[in-house]
TORKOL-4160 file (C-alpha; in steps of 0.2 Angstrom, whole numbers, padded with zeros to 4 digits, m for minus):
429
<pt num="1" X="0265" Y="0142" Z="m0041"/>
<pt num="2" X="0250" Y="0134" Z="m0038"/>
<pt num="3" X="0239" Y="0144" Z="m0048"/>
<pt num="4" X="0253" Y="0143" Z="m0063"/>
<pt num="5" X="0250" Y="0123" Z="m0061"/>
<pt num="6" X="0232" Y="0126" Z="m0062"/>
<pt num="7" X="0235" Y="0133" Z="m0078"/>
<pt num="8" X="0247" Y="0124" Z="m0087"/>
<pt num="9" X="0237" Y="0107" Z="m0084"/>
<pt num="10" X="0221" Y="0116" Z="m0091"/>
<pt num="11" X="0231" Y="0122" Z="m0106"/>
<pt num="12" X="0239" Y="0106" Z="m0108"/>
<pt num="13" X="0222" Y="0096" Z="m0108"/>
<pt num="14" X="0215" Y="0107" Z="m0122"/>
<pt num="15" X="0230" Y="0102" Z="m0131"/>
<pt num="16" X="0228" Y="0084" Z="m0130"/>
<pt num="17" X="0209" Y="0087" Z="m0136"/>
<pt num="18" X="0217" Y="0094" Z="m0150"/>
<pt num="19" X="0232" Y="0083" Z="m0157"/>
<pt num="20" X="0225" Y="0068" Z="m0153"/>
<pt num="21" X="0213" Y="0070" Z="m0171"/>
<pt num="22" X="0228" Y="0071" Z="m0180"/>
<pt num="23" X="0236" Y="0056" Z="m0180"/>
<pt num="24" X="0225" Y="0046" Z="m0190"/>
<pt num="25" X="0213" Y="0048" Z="m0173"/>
<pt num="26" X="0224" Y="0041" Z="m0163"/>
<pt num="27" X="0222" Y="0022" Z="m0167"/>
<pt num="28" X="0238" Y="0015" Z="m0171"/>
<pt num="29" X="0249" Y="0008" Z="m0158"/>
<pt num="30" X="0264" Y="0021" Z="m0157"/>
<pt num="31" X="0251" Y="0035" Z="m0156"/>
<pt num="32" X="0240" Y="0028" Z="m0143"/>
<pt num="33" X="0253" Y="0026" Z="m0132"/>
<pt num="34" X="0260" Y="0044" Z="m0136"/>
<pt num="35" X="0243" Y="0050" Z="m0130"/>
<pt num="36" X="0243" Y="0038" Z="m0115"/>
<pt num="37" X="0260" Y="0046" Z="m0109"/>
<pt num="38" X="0252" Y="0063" Z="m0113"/>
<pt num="39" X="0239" Y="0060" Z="m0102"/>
<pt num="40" X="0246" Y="0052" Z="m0088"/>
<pt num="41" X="0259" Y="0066" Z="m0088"/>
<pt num="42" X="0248" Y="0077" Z="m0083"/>
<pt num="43" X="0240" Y="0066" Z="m0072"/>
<pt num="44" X="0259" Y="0069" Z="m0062"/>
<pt num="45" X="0256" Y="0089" Z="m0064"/>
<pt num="46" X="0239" Y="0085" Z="m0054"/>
<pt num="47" X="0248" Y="0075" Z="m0041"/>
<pt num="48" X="0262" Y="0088" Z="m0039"/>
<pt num="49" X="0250" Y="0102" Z="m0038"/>
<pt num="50" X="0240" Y="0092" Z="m0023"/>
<pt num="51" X="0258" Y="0089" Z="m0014"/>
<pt num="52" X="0258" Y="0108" Z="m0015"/>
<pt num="53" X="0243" Y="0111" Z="m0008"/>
<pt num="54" X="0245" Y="0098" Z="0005"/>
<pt num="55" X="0225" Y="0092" Z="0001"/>
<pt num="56" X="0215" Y="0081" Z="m0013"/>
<pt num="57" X="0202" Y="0092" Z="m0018"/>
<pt num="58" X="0194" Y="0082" Z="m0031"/>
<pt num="59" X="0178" Y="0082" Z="m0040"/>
<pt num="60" X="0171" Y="0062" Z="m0041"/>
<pt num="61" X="0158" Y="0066" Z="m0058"/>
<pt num="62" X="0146" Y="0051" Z="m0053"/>
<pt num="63" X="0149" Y="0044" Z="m0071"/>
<pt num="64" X="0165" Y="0039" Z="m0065"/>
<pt num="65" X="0161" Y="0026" Z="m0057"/>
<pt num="66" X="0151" Y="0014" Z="m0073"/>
<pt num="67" X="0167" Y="0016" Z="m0082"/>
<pt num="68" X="0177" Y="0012" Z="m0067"/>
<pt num="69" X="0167" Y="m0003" Z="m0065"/>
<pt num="70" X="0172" Y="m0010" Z="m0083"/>
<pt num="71" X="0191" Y="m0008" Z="m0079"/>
<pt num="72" X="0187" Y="m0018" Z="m0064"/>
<pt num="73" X="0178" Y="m0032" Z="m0079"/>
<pt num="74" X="0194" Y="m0029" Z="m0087"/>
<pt num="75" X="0204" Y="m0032" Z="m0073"/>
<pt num="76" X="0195" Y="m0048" Z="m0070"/>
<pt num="77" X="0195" Y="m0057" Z="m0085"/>
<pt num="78" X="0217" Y="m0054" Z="m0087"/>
<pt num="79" X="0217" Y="m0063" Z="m0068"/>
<pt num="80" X="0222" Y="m0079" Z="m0070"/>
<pt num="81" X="0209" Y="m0095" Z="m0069"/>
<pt num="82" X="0213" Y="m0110" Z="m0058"/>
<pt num="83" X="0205" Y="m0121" Z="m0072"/>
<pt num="84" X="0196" Y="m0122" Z="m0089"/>
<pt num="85" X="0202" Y="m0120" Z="m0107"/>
<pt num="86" X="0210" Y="m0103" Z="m0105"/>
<pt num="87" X="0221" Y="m0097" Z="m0093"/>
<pt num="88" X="0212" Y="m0080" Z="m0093"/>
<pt num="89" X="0195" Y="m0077" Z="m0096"/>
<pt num="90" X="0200" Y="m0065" Z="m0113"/>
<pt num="91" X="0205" Y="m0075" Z="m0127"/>
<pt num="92" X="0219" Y="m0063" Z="m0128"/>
<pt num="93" X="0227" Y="m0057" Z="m0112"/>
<pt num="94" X="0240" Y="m0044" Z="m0119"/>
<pt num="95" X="0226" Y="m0034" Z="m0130"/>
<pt num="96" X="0214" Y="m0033" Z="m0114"/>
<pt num="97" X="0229" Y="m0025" Z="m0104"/>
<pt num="98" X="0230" Y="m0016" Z="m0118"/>
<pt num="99" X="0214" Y="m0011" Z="m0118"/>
<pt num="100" X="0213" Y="m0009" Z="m0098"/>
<pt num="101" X="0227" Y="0003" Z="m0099"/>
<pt num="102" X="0219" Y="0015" Z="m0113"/>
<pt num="103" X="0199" Y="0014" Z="m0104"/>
<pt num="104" X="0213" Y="0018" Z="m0085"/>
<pt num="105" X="0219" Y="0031" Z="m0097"/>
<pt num="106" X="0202" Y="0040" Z="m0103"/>
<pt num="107" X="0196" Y="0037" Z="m0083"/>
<pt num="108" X="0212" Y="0051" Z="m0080"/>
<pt num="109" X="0207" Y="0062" Z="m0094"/>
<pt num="110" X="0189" Y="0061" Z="m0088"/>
<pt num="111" X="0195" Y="0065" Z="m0071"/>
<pt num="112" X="0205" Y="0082" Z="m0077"/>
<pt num="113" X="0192" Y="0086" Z="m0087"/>
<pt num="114" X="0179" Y="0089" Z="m0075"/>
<pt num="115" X="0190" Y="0096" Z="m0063"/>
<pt num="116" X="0200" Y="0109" Z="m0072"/>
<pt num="117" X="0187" Y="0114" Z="m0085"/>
<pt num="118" X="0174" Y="0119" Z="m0072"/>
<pt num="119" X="0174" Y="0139" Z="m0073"/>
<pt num="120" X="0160" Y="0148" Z="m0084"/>
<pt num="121" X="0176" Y="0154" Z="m0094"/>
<pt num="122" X="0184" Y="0141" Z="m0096"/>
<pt num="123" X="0169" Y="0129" Z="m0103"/>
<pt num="124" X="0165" Y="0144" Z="m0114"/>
<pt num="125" X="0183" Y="0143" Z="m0120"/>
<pt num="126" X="0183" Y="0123" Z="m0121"/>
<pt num="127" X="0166" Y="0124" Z="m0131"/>
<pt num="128" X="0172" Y="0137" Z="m0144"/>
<pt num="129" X="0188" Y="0128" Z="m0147"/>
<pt num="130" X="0179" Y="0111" Z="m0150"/>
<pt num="131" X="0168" Y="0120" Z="m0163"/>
<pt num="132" X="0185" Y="0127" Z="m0171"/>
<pt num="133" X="0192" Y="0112" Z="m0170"/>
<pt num="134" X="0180" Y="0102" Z="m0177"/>
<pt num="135" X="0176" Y="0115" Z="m0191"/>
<pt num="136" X="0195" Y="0113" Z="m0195"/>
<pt num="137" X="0193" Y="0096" Z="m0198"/>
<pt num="138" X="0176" Y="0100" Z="m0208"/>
<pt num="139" X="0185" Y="0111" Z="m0219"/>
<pt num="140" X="0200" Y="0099" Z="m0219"/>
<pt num="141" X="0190" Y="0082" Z="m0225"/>
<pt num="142" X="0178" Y="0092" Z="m0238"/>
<pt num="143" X="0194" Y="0102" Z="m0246"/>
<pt num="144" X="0203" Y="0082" Z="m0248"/>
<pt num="145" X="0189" Y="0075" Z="m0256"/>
<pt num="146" X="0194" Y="0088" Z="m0271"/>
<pt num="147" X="0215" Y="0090" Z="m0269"/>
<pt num="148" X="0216" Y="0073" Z="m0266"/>
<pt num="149" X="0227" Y="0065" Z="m0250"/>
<pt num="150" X="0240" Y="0080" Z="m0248"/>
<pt num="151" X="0240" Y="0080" Z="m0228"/>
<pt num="152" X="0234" Y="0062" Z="m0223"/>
<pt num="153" X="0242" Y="0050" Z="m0237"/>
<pt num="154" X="0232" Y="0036" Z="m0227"/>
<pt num="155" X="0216" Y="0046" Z="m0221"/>
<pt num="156" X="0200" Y="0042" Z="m0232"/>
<pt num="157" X="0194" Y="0060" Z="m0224"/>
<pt num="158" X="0205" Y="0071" Z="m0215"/>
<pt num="159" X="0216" Y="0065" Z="m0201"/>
<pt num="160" X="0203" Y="0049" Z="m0199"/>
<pt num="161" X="0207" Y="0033" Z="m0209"/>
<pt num="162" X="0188" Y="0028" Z="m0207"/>
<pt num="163" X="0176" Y="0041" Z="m0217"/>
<pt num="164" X="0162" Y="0034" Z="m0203"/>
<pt num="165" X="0177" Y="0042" Z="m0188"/>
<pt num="166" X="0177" Y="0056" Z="m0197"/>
<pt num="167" X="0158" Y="0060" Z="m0197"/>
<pt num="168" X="0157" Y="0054" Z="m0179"/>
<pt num="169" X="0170" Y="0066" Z="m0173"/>
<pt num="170" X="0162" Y="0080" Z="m0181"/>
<pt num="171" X="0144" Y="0076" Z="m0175"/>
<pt num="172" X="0149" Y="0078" Z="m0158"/>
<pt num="173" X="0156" Y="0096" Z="m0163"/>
<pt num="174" X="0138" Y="0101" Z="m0171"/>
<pt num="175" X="0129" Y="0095" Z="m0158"/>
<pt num="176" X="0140" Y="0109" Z="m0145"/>
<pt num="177" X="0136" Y="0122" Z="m0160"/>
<pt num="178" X="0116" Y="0117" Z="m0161"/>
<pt num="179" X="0114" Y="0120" Z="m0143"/>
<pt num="180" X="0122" Y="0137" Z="m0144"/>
<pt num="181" X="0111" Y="0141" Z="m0159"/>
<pt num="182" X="0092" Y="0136" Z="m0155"/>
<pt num="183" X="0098" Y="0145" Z="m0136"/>
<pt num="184" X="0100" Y="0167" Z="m0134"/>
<pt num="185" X="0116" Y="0164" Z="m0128"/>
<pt num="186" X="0127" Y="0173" Z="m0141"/>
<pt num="187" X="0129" Y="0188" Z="m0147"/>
<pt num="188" X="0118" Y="0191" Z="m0165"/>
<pt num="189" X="0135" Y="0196" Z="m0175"/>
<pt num="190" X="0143" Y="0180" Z="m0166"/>
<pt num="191" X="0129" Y="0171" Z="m0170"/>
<pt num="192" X="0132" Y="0169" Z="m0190"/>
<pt num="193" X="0149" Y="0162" Z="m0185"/>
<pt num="194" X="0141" Y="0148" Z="m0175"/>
<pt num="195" X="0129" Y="0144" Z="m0190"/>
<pt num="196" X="0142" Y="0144" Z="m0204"/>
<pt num="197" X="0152" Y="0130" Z="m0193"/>
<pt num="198" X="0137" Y="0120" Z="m0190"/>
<pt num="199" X="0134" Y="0122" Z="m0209"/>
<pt num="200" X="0155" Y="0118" Z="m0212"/>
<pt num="201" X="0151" Y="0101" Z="m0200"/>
<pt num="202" X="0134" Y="0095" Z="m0211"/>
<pt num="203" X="0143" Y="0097" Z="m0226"/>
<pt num="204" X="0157" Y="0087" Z="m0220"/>
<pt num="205" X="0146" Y="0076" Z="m0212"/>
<pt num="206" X="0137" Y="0074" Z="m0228"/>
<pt num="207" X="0152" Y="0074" Z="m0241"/>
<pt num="208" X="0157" Y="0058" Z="m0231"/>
<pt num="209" X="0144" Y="0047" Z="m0236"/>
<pt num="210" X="0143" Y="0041" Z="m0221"/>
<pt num="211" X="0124" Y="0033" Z="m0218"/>
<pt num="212" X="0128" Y="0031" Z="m0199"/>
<pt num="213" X="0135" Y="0052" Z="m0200"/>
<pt num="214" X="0121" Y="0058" Z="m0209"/>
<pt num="215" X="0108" Y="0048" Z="m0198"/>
<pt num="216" X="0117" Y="0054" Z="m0183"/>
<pt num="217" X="0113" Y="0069" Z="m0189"/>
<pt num="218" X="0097" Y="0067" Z="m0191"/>
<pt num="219" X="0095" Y="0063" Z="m0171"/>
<pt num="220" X="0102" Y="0078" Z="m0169"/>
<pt num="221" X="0089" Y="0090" Z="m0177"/>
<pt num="222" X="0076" Y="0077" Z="m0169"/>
<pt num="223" X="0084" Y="0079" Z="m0150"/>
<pt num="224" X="0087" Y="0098" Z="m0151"/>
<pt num="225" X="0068" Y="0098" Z="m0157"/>
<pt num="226" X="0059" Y="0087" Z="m0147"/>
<pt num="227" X="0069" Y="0088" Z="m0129"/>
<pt num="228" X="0081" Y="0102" Z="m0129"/>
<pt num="229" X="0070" Y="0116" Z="m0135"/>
<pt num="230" X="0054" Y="0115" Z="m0126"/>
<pt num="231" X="0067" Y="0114" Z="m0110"/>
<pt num="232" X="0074" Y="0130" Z="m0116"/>
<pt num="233" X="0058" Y="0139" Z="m0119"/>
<pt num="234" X="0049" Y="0133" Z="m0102"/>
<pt num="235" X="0060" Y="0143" Z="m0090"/>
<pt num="236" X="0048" Y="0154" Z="m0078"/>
<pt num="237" X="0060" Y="0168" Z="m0079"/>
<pt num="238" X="0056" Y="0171" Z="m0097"/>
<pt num="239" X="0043" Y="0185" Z="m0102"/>
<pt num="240" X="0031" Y="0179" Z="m0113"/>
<pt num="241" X="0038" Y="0190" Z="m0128"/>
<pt num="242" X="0054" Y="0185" Z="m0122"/>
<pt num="243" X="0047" Y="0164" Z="m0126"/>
<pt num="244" X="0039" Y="0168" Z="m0143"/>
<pt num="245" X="0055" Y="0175" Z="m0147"/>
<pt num="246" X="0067" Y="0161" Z="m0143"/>
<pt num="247" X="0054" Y="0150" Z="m0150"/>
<pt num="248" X="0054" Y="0160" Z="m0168"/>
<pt num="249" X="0074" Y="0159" Z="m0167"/>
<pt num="250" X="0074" Y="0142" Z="m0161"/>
<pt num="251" X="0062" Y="0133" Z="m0174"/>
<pt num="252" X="0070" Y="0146" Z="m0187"/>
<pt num="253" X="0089" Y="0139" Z="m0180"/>
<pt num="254" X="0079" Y="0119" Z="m0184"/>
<pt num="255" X="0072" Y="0123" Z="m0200"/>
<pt num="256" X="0090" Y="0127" Z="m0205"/>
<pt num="257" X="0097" Y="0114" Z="m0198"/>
<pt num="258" X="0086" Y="0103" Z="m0208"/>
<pt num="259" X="0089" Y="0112" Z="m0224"/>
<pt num="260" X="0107" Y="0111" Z="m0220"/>
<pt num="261" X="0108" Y="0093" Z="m0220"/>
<pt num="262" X="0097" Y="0090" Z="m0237"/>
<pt num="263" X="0105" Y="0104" Z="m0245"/>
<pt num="264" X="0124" Y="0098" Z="m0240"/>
<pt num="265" X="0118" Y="0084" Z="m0253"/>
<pt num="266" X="0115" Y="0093" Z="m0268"/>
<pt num="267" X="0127" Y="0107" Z="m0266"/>
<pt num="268" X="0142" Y="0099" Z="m0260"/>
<pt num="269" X="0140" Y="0083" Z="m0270"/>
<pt num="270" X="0130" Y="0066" Z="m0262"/>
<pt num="271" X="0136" Y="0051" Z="m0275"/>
<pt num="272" X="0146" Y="0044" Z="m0263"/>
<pt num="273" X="0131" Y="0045" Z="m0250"/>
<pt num="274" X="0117" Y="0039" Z="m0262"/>
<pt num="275" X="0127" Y="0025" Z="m0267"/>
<pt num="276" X="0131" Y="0019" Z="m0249"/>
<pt num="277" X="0113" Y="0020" Z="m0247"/>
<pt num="278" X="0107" Y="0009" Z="m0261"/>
<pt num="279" X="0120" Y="m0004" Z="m0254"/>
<pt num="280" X="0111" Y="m0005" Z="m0238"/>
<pt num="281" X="0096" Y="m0016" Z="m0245"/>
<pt num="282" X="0110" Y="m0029" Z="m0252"/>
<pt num="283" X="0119" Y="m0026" Z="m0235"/>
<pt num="284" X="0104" Y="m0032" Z="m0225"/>
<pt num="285" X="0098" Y="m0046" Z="m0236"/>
<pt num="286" X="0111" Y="m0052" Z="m0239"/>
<pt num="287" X="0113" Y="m0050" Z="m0261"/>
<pt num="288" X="0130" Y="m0047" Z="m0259"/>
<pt num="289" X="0143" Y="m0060" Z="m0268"/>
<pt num="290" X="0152" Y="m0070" Z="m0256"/>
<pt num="291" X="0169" Y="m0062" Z="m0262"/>
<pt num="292" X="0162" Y="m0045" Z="m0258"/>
<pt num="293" X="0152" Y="m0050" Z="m0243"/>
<pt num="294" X="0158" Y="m0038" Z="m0228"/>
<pt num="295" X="0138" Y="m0034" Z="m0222"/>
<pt num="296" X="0137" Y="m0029" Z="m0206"/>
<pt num="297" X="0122" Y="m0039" Z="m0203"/>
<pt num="298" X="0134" Y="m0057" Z="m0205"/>
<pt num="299" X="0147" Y="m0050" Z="m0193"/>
<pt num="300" X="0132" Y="m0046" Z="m0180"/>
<pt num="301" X="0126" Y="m0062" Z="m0183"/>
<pt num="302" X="0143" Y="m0069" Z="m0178"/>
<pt num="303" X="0143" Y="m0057" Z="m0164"/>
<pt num="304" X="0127" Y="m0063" Z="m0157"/>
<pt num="305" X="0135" Y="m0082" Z="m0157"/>
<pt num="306" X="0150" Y="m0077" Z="m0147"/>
<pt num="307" X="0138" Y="m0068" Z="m0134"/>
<pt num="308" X="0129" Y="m0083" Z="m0131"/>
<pt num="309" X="0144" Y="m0095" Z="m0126"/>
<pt num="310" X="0151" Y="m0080" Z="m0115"/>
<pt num="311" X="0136" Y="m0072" Z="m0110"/>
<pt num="312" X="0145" Y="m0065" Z="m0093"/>
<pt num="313" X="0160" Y="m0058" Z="m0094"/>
<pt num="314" X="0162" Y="m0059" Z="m0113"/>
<pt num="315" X="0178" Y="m0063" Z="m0123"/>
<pt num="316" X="0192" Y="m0048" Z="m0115"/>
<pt num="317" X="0190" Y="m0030" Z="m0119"/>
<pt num="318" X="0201" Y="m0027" Z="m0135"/>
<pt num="319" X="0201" Y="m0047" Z="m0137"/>
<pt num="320" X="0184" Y="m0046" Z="m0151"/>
<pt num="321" X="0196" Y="m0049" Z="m0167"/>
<pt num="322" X="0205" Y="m0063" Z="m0158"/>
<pt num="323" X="0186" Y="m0071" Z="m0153"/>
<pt num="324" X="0178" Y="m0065" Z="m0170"/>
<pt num="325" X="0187" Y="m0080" Z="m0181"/>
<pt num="326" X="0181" Y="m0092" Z="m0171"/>
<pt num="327" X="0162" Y="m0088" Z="m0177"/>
<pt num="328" X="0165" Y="m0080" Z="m0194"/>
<pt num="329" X="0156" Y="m0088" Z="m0209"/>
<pt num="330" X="0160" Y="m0078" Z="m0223"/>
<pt num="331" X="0171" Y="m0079" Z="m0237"/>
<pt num="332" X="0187" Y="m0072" Z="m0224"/>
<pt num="333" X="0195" Y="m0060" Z="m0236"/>
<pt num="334" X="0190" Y="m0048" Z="m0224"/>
<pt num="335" X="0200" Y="m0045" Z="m0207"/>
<pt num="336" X="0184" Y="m0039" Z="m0193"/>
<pt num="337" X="0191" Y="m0031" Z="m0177"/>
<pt num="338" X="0178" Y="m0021" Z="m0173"/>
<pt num="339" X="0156" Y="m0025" Z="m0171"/>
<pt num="340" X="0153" Y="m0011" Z="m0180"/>
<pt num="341" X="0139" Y="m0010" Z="m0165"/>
<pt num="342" X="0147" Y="0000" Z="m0150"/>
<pt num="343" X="0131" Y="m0011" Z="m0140"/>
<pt num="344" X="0137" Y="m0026" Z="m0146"/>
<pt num="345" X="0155" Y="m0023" Z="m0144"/>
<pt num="346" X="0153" Y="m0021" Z="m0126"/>
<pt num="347" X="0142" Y="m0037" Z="m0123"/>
<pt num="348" X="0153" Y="m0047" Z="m0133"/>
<pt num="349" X="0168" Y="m0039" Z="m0124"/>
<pt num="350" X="0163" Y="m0038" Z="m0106"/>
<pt num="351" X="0148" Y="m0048" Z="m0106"/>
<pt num="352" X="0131" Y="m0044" Z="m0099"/>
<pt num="353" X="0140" Y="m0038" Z="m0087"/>
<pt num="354" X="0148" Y="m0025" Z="m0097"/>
<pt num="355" X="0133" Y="m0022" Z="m0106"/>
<pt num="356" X="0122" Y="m0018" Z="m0087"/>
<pt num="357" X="0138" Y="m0005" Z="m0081"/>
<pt num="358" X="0134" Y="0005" Z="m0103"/>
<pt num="359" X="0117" Y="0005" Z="m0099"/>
<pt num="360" X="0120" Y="0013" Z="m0083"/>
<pt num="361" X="0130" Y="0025" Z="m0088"/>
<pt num="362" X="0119" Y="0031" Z="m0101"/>
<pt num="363" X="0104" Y="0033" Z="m0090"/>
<pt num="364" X="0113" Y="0043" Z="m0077"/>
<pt num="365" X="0120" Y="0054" Z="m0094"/>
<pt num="366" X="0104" Y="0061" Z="m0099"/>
<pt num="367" X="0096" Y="0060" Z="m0081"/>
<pt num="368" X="0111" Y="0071" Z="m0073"/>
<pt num="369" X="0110" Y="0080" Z="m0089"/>
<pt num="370" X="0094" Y="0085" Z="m0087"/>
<pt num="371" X="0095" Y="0088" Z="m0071"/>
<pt num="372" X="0108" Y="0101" Z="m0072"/>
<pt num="373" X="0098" Y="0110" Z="m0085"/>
<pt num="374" X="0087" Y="0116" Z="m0074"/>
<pt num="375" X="0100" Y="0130" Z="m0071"/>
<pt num="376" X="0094" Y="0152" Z="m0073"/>
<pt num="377" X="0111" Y="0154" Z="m0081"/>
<pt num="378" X="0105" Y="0153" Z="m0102"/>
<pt num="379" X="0123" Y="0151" Z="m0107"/>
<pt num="380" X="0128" Y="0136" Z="m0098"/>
<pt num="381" X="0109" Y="0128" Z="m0101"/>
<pt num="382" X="0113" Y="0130" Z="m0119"/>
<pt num="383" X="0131" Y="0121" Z="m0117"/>
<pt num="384" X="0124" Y="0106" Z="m0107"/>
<pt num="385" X="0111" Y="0103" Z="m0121"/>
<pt num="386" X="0122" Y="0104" Z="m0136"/>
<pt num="387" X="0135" Y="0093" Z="m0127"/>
<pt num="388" X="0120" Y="0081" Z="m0124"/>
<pt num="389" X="0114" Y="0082" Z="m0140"/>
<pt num="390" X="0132" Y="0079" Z="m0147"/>
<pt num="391" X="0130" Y="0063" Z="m0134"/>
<pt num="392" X="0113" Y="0059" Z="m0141"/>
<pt num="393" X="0122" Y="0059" Z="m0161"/>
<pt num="394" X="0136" Y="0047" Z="m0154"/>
<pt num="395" X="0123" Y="0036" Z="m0144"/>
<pt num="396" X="0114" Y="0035" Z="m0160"/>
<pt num="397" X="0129" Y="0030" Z="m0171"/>
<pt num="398" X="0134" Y="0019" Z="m0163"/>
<pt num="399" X="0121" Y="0006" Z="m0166"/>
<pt num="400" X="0131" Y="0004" Z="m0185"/>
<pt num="401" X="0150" Y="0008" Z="m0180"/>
<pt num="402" X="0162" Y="0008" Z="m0169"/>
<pt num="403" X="0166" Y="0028" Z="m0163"/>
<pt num="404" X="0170" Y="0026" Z="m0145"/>
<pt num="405" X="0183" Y="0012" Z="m0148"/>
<pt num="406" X="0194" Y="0027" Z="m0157"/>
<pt num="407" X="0203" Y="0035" Z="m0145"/>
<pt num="408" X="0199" Y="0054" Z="m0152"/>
<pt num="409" X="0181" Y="0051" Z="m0151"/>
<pt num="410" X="0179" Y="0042" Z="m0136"/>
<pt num="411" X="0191" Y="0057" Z="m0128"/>
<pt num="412" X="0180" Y="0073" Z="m0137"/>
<pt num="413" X="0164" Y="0059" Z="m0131"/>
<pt num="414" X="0169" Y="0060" Z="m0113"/>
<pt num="415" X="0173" Y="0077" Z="m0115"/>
<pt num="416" X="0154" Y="0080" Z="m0119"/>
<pt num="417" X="0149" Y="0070" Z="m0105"/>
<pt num="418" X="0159" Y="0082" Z="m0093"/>
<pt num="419" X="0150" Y="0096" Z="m0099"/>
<pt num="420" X="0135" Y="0089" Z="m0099"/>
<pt num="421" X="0135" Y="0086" Z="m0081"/>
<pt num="422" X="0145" Y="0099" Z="m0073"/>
<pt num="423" X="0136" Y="0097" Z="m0054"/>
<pt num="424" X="0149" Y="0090" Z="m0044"/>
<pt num="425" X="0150" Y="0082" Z="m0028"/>
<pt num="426" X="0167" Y="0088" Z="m0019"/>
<pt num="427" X="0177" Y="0079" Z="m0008"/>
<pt num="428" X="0190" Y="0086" Z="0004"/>
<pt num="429" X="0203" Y="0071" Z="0007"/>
C-alpha cells in the first residue's frame, strides 16, 4: 500500500505539471483554485502515506525556506494594524490571502516535487515529459498562428492568453533539452529527437514575437556556452579524446542553437517579432501617443514611486493593481496589474524586504546548483544544467514581464529549481 501511494502521488504530480498549461496557464480565478485543490489533495495522499508509515521522512530543499519567508511577509501585512490609514499593511487584504494561499500552494508543490521526483528514473522521466510537453505546446502555438483560434478561442498562442507566457513556458523546456544536447548523455539516434524539440521550442519562441522570449533565449545559448559547458568538459574522469569530443559536440550543439534562433526568423516568419522590435525605441522614449501609451518604462516609473512610500513591506503580495492607480500618469485606458518586471513586482509587493528573501533565493539557486554539478554521473550533470539554464532564461525574462506571477510557469519554474538542486538534507521526524 505504501508503495502504491508512492506511486499514485508521483503520477498525480506530473499530471498537475501537465494540465495546469491548459487552462489559459492557469490564471483565471476558477482555475487557480482548481489547481490549488489539486495540489493540496495530494498534499493529504502525503499525509496519509506518513500515517502509514508511522514517520515524516521528508526532504527540507534549502530553497524552501526564502519562499517560506515571503509567505511569512504575506502573512504580516493581512495581520491587522493598531493604527494608520489602513487596517492592514496591503491596500487589498482579500487579494494578498489570495495571493498567500496560491505562493502556501507552490510551497506544497515544491515540497512533492523534491521528494517524490528524486530517483534517476524518475527525473529522467520528469525531464522527457517536460520537453514533450513543452514541444506540444510549441507545435500547438506555431500551428494557431496559421488555423487561426480553433483550441483557445481567447489564447494569443496556444493555451497562454499572453504570447510573452507562452514563450516564457517554452524557454524553460529548451533550456532542459539544451543541457541534454551540449552533454553525452543520450543515445546518438535519441539525440536528433532532443534537437528537433529544441528547434520546435525556438521556432515557437520566435513565431511569438516576443522580445523578452527571444532574448531569453539568447541567455540561454550564452549560459550553456560560457558556464555550463566548460563545467562539462573539465571533469578529470574524461580522457582527453574523450574532451575534444564533447567539446566538438557541444560547440557543434551551440552553433545550432544559434542558427536555430536566427533561422526560426526567416523560416517561420518574424514580422510580428521585427515590428515589436522597432516599437521598443518609442516604448523607451517615450514617442508613443498618449491614447496608445502602454510603455513599460511609465509603469516602472509609477512602480518606482510606489517603492519609495513603502519601501518595507511594500503594498500586499497580489495588491500591485490595487496600489498601481494611485501613481499612474498615463492616459488610464489601459488596466495595469502586473510590473511587467518580476524584480520590481516583488519590491513593490513585499518591499525590501521581499526583495532581500528574491535575492537570496537566487544565489542559493545557482550556488547549490553548481554545487551539485560536481557529480561523475554525466546524465544527471547534464539535467541539473539544462534545468539551471532553463532558470537562468526565466531569471533573464523577467527583468521585462511578469512569468513567475502565472501560476503554470511559476509551477514548471519551481519544478526546474528541484532539479537543479537535487542534494537533499533528510530529516527523520
Amino acid at each position: 500500500m505504501k508503495a502504491i501511494l508512492d506511486k499514485v502521488i508521483y503520477v498525480a504530480l506530473l499530471v498537475i505539471l501537465v494540465i495546469t498549461p491548459i487552462p489559459y496557464g492557469s490564471v483565471e480565478t476558477w482555475s487557480t483554485a482548481l489547481w490549488e485543490v489539486l495540489v493540496f489533495a495530494t498534499m493529504l495522499l502525503w499525509g496519509f502515506q506518513v500515517i502509514q508509515k508511522g514517520r515524516l521522512n521528508i526532504a527540507l530543499n534549502p530553497l524552501v525556506w526564502p519562499i517560506l519567508a515571503l509567505l511569512l511577509i504575506a502573512v504580516i501585512q493581512i495581520l491587522p494594524l493598531q493604527s494608520g490609514e489602513r487596517r492592514t499593511l496591503t491596500f487589498d487584504q482579500f487579494a494578498t490571502t489570495h495571493a498567500a494561499v496560491k505562493l502556501f500552494a507552490l510551497i506544497c508543490f515544491f515540497l512533492l516535487f523534491s521528494n517524490f521526483v528524486v530517483s534517476d528514473e524518475r527525473r529522467n522521466f520528469t525531464v522527457k515529459l517536460i520537453i514533450v510537453l513543452c514541444t506540444v505546446i510549441a507545435l500547438i502555438g506555431i500551428g494557431q498562428s496559421y488555423i487561426g483560434k480553433a483550441l483557445w478561442q481567447r489564447g494569443a498562442f496556444g493555451p497562454f492568453v499572453n504570447r510573452n507566457h507562452f514563450a516564457g513556458f517554452l524557454e524553460m523546456g529548451a533550456g532542459l533539452a539544451g543541457g541534454l544536447i551540449v552533454s553525452r548523455s543520450v543515445k546518438k539516434e535519441v539525440l536528433a529527437i532532443y534537437i528537433s524539440c529544441a528547434l520546435a521550442m525556438c521556432a515557437g519562441i520566435v513565431l511569438s514575437a516576443s522580445r523578452g522570449g527571444v532574448m531569453a533565449l539568447g541567455a540561454e545559448v550564452f549560459f550553456l556556452a560560457i558556464v555550463a559547458l566548460p563545467s562539462l568538459i573539465s571533469r578529470k574522469s574524461e580522457s582527453r579524446p574523450g574532451r575534444f569530443g564533447l567539446v566538438v559536440r557541444s560547440v557543434g550543439a551551440l552553433v545550432l542553437g544559434t542558427a536555430a534562433i536566427f533561422g526560426s526568423m526567416f523560416l517561420v516568419g518574424s514580422e510580428g517579432l521585427v515590428k515589436n522590435i522597432a516599437q521598443t525605441q518609442d516604448e523607451v522614449q517615450g514617442e508613443l501617443p498618449a491614447s496608445e501609451r502602454f510603455s513599460r518604462r511609465d509603469i516602472w516609473n509609477a512602480t518606482s514611486r510606489m517603492i519609495g512610500d513603502h519601501p518595507v513591506f511594500g503594498v500586499g503580495l497580489g495588491a500591485f493593481q490595487f496600489a498601481y492607480t494611485r501613481y499612474d500618469q498615463s492616459s488610464g485606458t489601459q488596466r495595469v496589474e502586473q510590473s511587467h518586471n518580476d524584480y520590481l513586482q516583488i519590491v513593490a509587493d513585499a518591499g525590501f524586504a521581499g526583495g532581500a528573501v528574491a535575492l537570496v533565493f537566487v544565489i542559493m539557486l545557482f550556488a547549490l546548483g553548481f554545487r551539485a554539478a560536481q557529480t561523475r554521473d554525466r546524465r544527471r550533470r547534464a539535467i541539473i544544467f539544462g534545468a539551471l539554464t532553463g532558470c537562468f532564461a526565466i531569471a533573464i525574462h523577467s527583468f521585462v514581464e511578469f512569468n513567475l506571477q502565472i501560476t503554470s510557469n511559476a509551477q514548471l519554474f519551481l519544478a526546474l529549481v528541484a532539479l537543479a538542486t537535487p542534494d537533499r538534507n533528510v530529516e527523520d521526524v
